[in-house]
Phi, psi and omega in degrees: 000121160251183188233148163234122209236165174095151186087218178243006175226117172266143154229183204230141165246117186298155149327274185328338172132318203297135188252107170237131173303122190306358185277338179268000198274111188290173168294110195130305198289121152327133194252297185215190180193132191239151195202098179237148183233139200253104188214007186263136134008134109264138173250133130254154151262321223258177173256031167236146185320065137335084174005116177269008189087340185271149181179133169250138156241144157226183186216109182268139172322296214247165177258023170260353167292136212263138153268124168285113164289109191223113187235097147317120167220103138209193225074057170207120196234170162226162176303316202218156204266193214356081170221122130282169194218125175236147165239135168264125135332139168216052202296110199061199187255046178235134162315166154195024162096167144315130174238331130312092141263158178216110134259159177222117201262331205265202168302158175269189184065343167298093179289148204215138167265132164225154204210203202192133156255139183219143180236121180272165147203099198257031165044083172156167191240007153319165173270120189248099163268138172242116188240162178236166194214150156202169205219151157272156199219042160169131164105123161272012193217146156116169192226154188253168180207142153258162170085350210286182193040052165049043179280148184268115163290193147166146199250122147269143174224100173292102147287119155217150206303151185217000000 
């Protein structure tokens, strides 16, 4: 997609070829789309926050535009029965919270997809990384895993025009 800025009709040129004046774009439409996967073992012990390896970028067109989060995290297991699992959302090196609580109360070794929608709006035209994080957040002993069996995570991030 390019852009042509200046004068009074700025325009955007779609994939397809198609030319719409950025005044038309309407509100709702996908603008672009970035789509990255994830699939090597993380491990913890500990309650404190960790990296899972997922991480997206995007560089949104307009900064009134909104990012669609779209999160797969899977392979998420624990070592041992009552260990919980929190995922953390991470636009840049700023929280946007927990998004993802997981126990896993039952056998252990059950891998499980869990996954999330977050609509961002991180007002800018900058390159914007979304990354996940993760912690056992109950049980002192036993390890928590994202990823395990070579589960394929992966983040969509949908621009969209607002």
């Amino acid at each position: 997609m390019t852009m042509i800025l200046g004068g009074t009709n700025p325009a955007v040129t779609f994939p397809d070829g198609t030319i719409q004046n950025t005044a038309y774009v309407a509100t709702g439409s996908v603008i672009q789309v970035v789509n990255a996967t994830y699939s090597t073992q993380v491990s913890t012990t500990s309650q404190s926050f960790i990296d899972t390896g997922l991480t997206a970028t995007i560089t949104p067109k307009f900064a009134t535009s909104k990012i669609l989060v779209i999160l797969s995290q899977n392979g998420v297991t624990t070592s041992a029965t009552n260990i919980g699992v929190a995922i953390s959302l991470y636009r840049n090196a700023s929280s946007l919270g927990t998004v993802i609580n997981y126990a896993q109360y039952g056998t252990a070794s059950t891998d499980a997809s869990v996954g999330t929608t977050y609509l961002d709006s991180p007002a800018t035209t900058s390159a914007t990384t979304y990354k996940t994080q993760f912690a056992k957040t109950t049980g002192t002993s036993g390890t928590a895993y994202v990823n395990s069996d070579s589960g394929l995570s992966s983040f969509t991030l949908l621009e969209i025009a607002a």
